[in-house]
Structures are given as C-alpha cells and as structure tokens.
N, C-alpha and C positions, 0 to 999 in steps of 0.2 A: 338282421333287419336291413332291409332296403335302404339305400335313400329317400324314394317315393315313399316307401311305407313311415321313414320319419317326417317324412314333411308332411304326411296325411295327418298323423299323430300331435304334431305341433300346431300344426290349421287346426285340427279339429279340437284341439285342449283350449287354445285359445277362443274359439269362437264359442266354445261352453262356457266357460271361465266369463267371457263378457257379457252373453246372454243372462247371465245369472245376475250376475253384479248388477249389468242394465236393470233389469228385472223390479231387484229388490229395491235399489236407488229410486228409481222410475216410482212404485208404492210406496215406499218411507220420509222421500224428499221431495219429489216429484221433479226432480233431476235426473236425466240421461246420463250415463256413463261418462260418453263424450264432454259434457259440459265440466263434471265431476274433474274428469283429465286434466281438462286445459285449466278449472282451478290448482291444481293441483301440482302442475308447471309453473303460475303464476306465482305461487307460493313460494317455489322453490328460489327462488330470483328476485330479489328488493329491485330491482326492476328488468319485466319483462315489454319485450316488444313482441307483434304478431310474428315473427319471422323468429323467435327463439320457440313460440309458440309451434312454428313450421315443422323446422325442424328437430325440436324435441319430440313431438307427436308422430313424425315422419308422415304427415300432411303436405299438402300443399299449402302454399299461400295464399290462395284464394278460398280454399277450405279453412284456412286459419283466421283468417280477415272476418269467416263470417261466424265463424266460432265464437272470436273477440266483439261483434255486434251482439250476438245471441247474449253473452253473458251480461255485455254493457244495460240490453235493456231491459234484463232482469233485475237488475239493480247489484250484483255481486261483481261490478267490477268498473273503476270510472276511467279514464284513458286521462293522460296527463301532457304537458309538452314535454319532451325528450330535450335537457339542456345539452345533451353532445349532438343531436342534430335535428337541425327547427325541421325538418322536414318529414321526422316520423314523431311519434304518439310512445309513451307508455303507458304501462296497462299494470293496475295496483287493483289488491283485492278491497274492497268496501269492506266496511264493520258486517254487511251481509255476506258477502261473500267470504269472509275470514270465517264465520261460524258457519254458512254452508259446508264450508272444506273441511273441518273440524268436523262434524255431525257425518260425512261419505265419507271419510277417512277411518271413523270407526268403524262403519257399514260395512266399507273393503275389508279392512282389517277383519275383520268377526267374519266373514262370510269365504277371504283366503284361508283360514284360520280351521275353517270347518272342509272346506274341498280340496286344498293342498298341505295345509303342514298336519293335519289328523292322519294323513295318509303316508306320509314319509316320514324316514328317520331321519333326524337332524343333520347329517353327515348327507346322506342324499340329498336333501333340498340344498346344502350348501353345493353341493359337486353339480346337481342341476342350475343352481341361481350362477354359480362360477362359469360353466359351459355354456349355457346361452348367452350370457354377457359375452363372453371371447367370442362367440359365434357372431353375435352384430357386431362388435368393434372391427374383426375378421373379414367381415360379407362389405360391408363400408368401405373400408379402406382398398377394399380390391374393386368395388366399384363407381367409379365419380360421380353417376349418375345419383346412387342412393344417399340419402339424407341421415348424418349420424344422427340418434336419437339415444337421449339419456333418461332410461326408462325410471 
C-alpha cells in the first residue's frame, strides 16, 4: 500500500466514521458531533479553557471560542472566572450538559461498537488504536506548527 493510498483510507474512514455519528447524534439528540466533542473534552478536565479546547480538538482558537459560545448557549456549559488567571474563562459542564455527554457517549459508544470493534479482532483494534496514537504523537512532535491533540 501506498502512502497516498493510506492517507486516502484514513480521510476516507474518518470522514465515514463522523458522517455517521454526526448523523445519528444530529436525530437522537439534536446535537452535532462537533458540539458532542467539545463536551466531551470538557469532561475530561475539572477544568477546561477554550484553548485546551484548541488544541485537544486540533481546532483553531477561533473555531474553539465559538464552539464554547455554541455550547454556552445551549445551556450544556456555563464559563466561570479562571482563579489562575483573571483574564481567561473556564468552561464547566451544566447539570445539562453532563447528561448530554452521558446520553452521545452511549450513542458513540453503540454506533463505534457496530462499525469498528464488530469488524476487528481484539488484537487488531488494539495494534490499530496503538499505531494511530504513535502516528499523531510522532507527526506533532516533528511538526511545531501542528497542535497535539488527546483524542
């Protein structure tokens, strides 16, 4: 296999993979993927700022900023004052946004569950979920420009 032909394979898996999830989320919740994500960063973090938001997502900052609006005024996320520095915002899930993330967590979950682990042996998905991780740590660290992200 090519290179090209991997990176077709990886675009194209991923951009199915989202389509889908978008999809189902978009009908079940009436949540975008996208929103789902950045809860779902937000969670991971007793506190999150737009700019961990950034670059976990590997977003931009201005695409993260209006992420963090989107969510704010949906009511699944309320911004708080950052006591390490009065100059930015933290961003804390709502009683809504905690059961959002909880109800598209199972959705993912149930819907990777049907279109990736049904499909591979246990031992593949692991040597897959192992190689892509080394691959962004790997592409990161060789390039300044790109933004680590912790998928």
């Amino acid at each position: 296999m090519t290179t090209e032909a991997l990176f077709a394979d990886l675009v194209g898996l991923q951009i199915e993979l989202w389509n889908a999830l978008d999809a189902r989320l978009r009908a079940e919740l009436g949540l975008p993927l996208s929103d789902c994500e950045g809860l779902r960063v937000i969670a991971m973090r007793e506190t999150s700022r737009v700019n961990d938001l950034a670059e976990t997502l590997v977003i931009t900052v201005g695409g993260a900023s209006k992420l963090a609006d989107r969510l704010e005024r949906a009511g699944l996320v309320a911004r708080h004052a950052n006591p390490g520095d009065r100059r930015s915002s933290v961003l804390r899930l709502t009683e809504a946004g905690i059961s959002a993330r909880e109800r598209a967590a199972k959705l993912v979950d149930g819907e990777l569950a049907s279109r990736v682990d049904a499909r591979l042996e246990q031992d593949e998905r692991r040597v897959l979920a192992e190689t892509l991780h080394k691959l962004r740590l790997r592409t990161a660290d060789a390039d300044p420009t790109t933004t680590k992200g912790t998928p």
